[in-house]
Structures are given as C-alpha cells and as structure tokens.
C-alpha positions in Angstrom: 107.0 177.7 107.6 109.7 178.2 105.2 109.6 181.5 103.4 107.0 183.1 106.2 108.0 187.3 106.9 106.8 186.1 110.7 108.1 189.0 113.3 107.9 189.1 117.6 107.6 193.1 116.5 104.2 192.1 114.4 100.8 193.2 115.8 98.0 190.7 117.3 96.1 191.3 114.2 99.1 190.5 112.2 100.2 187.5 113.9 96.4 186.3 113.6 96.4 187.1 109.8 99.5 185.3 109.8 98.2 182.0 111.3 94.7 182.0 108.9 96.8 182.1 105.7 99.1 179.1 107.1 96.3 177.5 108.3 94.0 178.0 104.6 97.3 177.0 103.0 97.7 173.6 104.6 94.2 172.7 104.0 94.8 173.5 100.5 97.8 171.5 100.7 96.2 168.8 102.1 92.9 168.8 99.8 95.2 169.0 96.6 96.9 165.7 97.8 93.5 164.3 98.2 92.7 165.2 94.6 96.3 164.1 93.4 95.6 160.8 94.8 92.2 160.3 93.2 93.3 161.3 90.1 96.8 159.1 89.6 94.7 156.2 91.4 91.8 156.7 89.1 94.2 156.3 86.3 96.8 153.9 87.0 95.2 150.5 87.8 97.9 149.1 89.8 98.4 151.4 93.2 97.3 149.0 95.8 93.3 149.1 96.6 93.4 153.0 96.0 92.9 152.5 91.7 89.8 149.9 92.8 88.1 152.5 94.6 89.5 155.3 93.4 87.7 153.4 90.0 84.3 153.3 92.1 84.2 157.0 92.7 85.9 158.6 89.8 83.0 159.3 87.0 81.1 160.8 89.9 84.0 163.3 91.3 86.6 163.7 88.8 84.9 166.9 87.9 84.2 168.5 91.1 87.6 166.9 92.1 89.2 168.9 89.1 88.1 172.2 90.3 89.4 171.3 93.8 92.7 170.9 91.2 92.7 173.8 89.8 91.9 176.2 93.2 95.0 174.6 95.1 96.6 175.4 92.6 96.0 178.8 92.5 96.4 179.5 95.8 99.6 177.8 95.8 100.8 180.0 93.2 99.6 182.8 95.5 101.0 181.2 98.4 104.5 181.6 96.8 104.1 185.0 95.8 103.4 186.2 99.6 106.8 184.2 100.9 105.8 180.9 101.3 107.7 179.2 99.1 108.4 175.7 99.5 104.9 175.1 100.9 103.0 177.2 98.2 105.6 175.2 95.5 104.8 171.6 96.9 100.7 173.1 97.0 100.9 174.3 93.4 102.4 171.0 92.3 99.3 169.1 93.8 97.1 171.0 92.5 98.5 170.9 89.1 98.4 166.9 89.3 95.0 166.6 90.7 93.7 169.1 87.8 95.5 167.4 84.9 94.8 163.7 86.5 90.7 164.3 87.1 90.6 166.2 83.3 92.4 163.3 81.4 89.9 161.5 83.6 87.1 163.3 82.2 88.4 163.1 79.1 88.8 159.2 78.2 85.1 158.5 80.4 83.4 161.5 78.3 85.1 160.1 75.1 83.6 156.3 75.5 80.7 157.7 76.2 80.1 160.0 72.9 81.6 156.9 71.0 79.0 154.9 72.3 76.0 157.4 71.2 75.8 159.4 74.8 76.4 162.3 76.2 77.4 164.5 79.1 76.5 167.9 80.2 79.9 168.7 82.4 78.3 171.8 84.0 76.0 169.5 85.3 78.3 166.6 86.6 80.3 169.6 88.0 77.9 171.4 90.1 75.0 169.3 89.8 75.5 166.5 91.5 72.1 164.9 93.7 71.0 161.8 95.9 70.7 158.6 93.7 67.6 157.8 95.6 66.0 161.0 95.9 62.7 160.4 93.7 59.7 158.7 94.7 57.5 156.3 92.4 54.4 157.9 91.5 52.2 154.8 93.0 53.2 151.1 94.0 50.6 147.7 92.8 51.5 144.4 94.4 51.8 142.0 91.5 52.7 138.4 93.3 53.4 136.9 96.6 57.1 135.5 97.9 57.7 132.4 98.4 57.2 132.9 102.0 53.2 134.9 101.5 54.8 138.5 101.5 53.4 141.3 98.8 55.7 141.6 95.9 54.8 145.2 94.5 56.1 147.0 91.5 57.4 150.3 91.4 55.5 152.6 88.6 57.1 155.8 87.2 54.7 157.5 84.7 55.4 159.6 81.8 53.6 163.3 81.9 51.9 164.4 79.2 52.4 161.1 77.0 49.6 161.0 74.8 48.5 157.3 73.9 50.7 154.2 75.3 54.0 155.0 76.1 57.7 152.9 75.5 57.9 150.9 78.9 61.1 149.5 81.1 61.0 146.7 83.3 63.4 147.3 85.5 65.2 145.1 87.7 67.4 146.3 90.4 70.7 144.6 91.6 72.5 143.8 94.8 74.0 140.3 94.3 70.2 138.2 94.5 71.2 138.8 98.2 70.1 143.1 98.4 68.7 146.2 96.8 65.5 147.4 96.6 63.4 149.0 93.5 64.3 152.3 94.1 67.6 152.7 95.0 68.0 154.4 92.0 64.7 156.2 91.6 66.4 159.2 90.3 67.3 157.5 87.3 64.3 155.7 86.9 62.0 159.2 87.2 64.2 160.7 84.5 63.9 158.1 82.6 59.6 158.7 83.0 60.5 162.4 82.7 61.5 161.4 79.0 58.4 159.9 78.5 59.1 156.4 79.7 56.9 154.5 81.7 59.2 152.5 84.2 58.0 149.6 86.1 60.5 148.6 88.7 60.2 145.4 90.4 60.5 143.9 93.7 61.5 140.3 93.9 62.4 137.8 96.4 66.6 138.2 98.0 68.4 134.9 98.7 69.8 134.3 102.2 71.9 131.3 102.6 68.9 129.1 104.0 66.6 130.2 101.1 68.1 129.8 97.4 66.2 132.3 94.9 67.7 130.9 91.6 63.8 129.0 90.6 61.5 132.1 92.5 63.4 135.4 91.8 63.5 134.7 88.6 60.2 133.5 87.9 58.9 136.4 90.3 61.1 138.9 88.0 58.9 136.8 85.1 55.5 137.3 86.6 56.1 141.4 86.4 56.5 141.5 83.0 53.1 139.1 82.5 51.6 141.7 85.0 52.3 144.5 82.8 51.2 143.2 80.2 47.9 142.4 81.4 47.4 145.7 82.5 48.8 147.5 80.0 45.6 149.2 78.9 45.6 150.5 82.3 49.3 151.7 82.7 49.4 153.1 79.1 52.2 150.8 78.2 53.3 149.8 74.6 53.8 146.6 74.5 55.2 146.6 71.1 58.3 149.4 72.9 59.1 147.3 75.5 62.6 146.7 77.3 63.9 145.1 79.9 66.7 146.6 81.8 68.7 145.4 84.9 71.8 146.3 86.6 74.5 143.7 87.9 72.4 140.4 89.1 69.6 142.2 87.6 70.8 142.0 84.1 70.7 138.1 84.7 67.0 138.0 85.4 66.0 140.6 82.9 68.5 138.9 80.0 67.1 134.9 80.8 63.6 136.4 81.3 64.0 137.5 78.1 65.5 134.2 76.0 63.5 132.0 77.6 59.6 134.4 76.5 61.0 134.5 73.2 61.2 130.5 73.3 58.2 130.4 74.9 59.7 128.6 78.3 59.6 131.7 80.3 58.4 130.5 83.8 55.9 132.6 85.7 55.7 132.3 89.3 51.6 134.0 88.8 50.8 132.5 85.4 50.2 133.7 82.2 51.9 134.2 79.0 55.3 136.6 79.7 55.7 138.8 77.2 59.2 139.4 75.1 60.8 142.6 75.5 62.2 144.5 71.9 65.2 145.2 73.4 67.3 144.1 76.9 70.1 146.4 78.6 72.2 145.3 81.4 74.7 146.9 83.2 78.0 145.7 84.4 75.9 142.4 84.3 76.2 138.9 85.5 75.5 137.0 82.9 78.4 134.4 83.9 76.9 132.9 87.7 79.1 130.1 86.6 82.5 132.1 86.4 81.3 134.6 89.3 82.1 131.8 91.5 84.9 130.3 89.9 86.7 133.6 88.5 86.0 135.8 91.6 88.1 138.9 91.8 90.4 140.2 94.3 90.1 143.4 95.7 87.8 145.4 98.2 84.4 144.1 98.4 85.4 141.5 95.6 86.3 138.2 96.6 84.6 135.9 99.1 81.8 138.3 98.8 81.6 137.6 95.4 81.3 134.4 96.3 78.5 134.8 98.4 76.7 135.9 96.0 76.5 133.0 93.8 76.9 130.4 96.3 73.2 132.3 97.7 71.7 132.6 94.9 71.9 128.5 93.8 72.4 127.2 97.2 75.9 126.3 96.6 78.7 125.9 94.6 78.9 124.8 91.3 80.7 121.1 92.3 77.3 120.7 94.1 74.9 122.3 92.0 76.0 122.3 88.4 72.2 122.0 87.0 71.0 124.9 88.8 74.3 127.2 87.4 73.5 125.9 83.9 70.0 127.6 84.9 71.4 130.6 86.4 73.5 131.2 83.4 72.5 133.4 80.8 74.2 132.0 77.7 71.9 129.0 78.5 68.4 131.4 77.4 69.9 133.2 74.9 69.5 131.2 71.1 67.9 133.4 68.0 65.9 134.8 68.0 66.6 136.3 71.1 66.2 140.5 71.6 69.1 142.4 71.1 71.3 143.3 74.3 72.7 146.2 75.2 75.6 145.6 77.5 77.6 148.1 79.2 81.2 146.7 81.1 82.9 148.7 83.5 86.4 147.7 82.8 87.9 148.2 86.1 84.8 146.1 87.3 86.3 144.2 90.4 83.0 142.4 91.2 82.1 140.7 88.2 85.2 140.2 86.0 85.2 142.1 82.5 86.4 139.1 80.4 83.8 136.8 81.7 81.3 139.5 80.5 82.8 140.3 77.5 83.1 136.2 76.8 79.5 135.9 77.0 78.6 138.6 75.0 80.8 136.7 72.3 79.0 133.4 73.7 75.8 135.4 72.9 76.8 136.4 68.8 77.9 132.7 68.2 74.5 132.0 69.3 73.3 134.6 66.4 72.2 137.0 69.0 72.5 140.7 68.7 74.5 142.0 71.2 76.3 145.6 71.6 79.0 146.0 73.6 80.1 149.3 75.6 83.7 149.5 77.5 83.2 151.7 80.1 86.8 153.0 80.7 88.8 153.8 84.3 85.0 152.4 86.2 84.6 150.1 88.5 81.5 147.8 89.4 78.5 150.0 90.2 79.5 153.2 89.1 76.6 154.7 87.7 74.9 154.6 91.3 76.7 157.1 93.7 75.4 160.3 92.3 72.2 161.8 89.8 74.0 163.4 87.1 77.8 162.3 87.3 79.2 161.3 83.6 78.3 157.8 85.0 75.1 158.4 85.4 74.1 160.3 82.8 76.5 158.0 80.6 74.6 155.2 80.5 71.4 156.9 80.8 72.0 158.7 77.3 73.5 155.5 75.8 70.6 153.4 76.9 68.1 155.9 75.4 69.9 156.3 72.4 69.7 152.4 71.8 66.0 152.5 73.1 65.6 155.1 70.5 67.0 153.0 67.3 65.3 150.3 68.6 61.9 151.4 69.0 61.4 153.6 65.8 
C-alpha cells in the first residue's frame, strides 16, 4: 500500500499492527464509497436504478449514513498522516462526498418538511432508528366477514389518559389491493394513540387475479367506519374529530369512502349509515387507478408490477373494464362538499407517478374541494415505512397531526 513504513526487520507485533490498520483502512475505504454512492444517487435522479432506490432508502439513512461520512473521513485524514497516502487521500475524499451528499440530503427533506408544518428531531433519526412494525394493537374486534366467510377485524390503538371521546383515525393500510396488513406500520399507528389518538386500523379483503376487490374492499373499508361509529360510545371516539387516513391504495379507499358518505352513496358491505370523516390524508396515494395502469413507471418494482396492481384490483384493464376504473377512480367521489385532503407526494415516487397525483389533486380543486398538497422531495414510493423515527417517518407523522390539529379545533 502506497506510502506504508512496512519493514522484513519489523517485529510480529508490528507486522500484525501493520495489517489491522490496512485492513480498518479499507473497510473505511470501502464504507465511505457506500455512503458516496447513496448520497450522489440520493440526489441526482438520473444514475441508473441506484437514484430509485437510493430514493427509497434515503430519508431513513441519510443521517446515520452522514456520520458513516464524516468518520471515513477522519480516519482517512489520519490514514495520511501515518504514511498512507494515496489510500488515506482517495478514503478522505469519500468520506467528504458521502458527508456533504447525506447533509444536503437532510437538508432539502428536513426543509419540505418545516415548510409543510412538521418537524424532525435529527438526534433521533440519527441514533434512533426502530422496527416499523414493532408495536402491538392494544385489542382486535371483528367488524365484517369477506366475501369468502373470513373475520374481517379492526385493529384498535387507544389513547392513555384521554379524558372524554378522543380525535379518531381510520386507518387503511396499503400494498397495491393485492398485500399489507393493519399493522405493518403499528409503530406509527401507537404513536399516533400515544398523542392521544384513537386509531382504528382496518383489515379488508386483498385481490388475487381470480377475485377482483374493486366493489368488496371498498365497501368492507366502508363498513369500518359505520362500525365505529356505532360503537363509538364504547371506543371513546369523537365522531365530530374524525379522519380518515390511508397510504398508497389505501388513500383510494379512505378518499372515495369519504366523497361518496358525504353524498350519501357510501356503500356498506354490513349496513348502516357511514359516517363522513372532517378531514382525509393520503400518502403517496392512488387516486388515479385509471393512469396507474396506463402511465405505469419504469424502474425497479415499477412497471408490470404496477400493472398488476390495477389490472387485480378491477379484474382487468381499462379497455375491458372502463365502468369499474371510473369506480375505482377517486376524482369520480370527490364533488363539494367533500372533506378536505391532505395529500403528501413523494416526488421521486416510481410506483405511482407524481403528475398523475398531483393532476388529481388539481382534478379535486376544480371540483371545489379542499385539497393541500405536500412535495416530498429526493423520496420515493413508500418511504415513510422502513424505519420508526427517520425524517420520513416522523415527516409525515408531524405534518399530518399538524393538519389534524387545524382541522379539529
């Protein structure tokens, strides 16, 4: 190794030293490449199907990546100043790049985010990252039966210490119609309780391609929010602080659910009146079933996949089933006096294409329906999900509450 005092006349202990600092400096070498990668990846949208998932992953690990940054590049400047030169040089250098990459990183994420009314505790998305999934529900009540005779149960998430009825969230989980489950973000959903929600989280029938769920998920998704409300004496919820809130196919369900109680055509798969939410929030939604088939991205799991999806969800495509993606579309439930939406895009989204979410949400205003819009910079599709307490997460956790927060005073 270039620059290396290495000596046949050196001791065993020496030679050993020797080989531990060589060896601690090419893992440092190699780590700051990692972090170089991620962070020039993360920020140039054009490298290949590295920015996609480098896109994915960055507002969980830019900060922890940035550390990783700036201790290669300390010991690269080290490195040089004990003789190895060219290696400690090229080690400093990608160091240097992965720090300054993952902090602009940090920088334009934690920016949109203050912009939009949140905030971000760095320490925290630093050194305090957890499992997603790592909370449990405090009980489960089965509310319906599939189409098929199975329990449908909701998911229930209760407040402590909330005296009298509490602000509730329906929440509907995402996975394409075709996958997911309630709780695959139940961290979230028990901070959300923890901040004196109560969260319902519900489970509702996934489309294969030999049973289209476009007529029973939703009306299953429509059925929850009647259930709460017929026992909302018993869960302690507010029915006048009610919000939907879905992520990705979720969104859909929660956002037609929503038009369609407020016109009073809301179908329920168990009956009873379904009740309108104050407010709906949807992230990285898809709103557009229409344009997820036709406008399908390219990229890693974008695509044909995408494609899947809708094709699943309606039975087909939209040549053969046009009625049931007029359904399926959201624009199609949402006239005034609709709630208000809270939509938050992830503009590197390479599932559900950013223009066709930002179209609708102009669709939506046209329509004279409130919407707010949140650009969710250098993210891709489902970012908020891969860690408790990145800047994704608790992004859109601390918008969303902050727009909860106007709109229930």
């Amino acid at each position: 190794m270039t620059g290396s005092k290495s000596s046949p006349q050196r001791s065993v202990p020496q030679r050993v030293g020797d080989t531990v600092q060589a060896a601690g400096l090419i893992l440092a070498l190699v780590l700051g490449a990692i972090a170089a990668v991620i962070g020039l990846a993360s920020l140039i949208p054009g490298i290949g199907p590295l920015s996609p998932i480098a896109a994915r992953w960055a507002p969980t690990v830019a900060p922890p990546t940035a550390v990783v940054g700036l201790i290669v590049c300390v010991i690269g400047i080290a490195a040089v100043r004990i003789g190895f030169r060219r290696t400690g040089t090229a080690t400093t250098v990608l160091g240097g790049v992965a720090a300054v990459t993952n902090v602009a990183v940090i920088i334009v994420l934690v920016s949109a985010i203050s912009a939009a009314g949140g905030s971000v505790n760095l320490f925290t998305a630093t050194f305090g990252l957890s499992a997603i999934d790592s909370a449990s529900p405090d009980r489960h009540e089965v509310y319906d039966k599939s189409t098929s005779g199975d329990d449908l149960s909701v998911s229930i998430y209760e407040p402590k210490g909330t005296k009298g009825p509490a602000p509730t969230i329906m929440y509907v989980h995402g996975g394409g119609w075709i996958a997911g489950e309630p709780n695959a973000a139940s961290s979230e959903l028990r901070e959300l309780a923890d901040h004196g929600y109560l969260v319902v989280s519900v489970e509702y029938e996934l489309a294969t391609l030999d049973n289209a769920t476009w007529q029973s998920a939703p009306s299953q998704v429509a059925c929850a929010a009647s259930w709460i409300q017929t026992n909302a004496d018993a869960l302690g919820a507010d029915m006048d602080r009610l919000a939907f809130w879905g992520e990705s196919s979720g969104s859909n369900m929660v956002a037609n659910t929503a038009g369609a109680a407020v016109q009073g055509t809301a179908e329920s798969s168990c009956g009873g009146k379904v009740p309108a939410p104050a407010a709906v929030i949807a992230d990285y939604p898809a709103f557009d079933v229409t344009g997820l088939y036709e406008n399908a991205p390219t990229g890693p799991g974008a695509g044909t996949g995408t494609r899947l999806f809708a094709t699943s969800y309606t039975g087909g495509t939209p040549e053969e089933y046009p009625e049931r993606y007029a359904v399926a579309d959201s624009v199609t439930h949402l006239e005034a006096p609709a709630p208000p939406v809270l939509m938050m895009t992830a503009m590197r989204d390479d599932v559900i294409t950013p223009s066709d979410q930002l179209a609708w949400a102009e669709s939506a205003r046209s329509r004279g329906v409130d919407v707010q819009t949140v650009q969710v910079p250098l993210a891709n599709h489902a970012y908020t999900q891969k860690a408790k307490n990145s800047i994704g997460s608790q992004g859109h956790l601390s918008i969303a509450e902050a727009y909860l927060s106007e709109r229930f005073r």
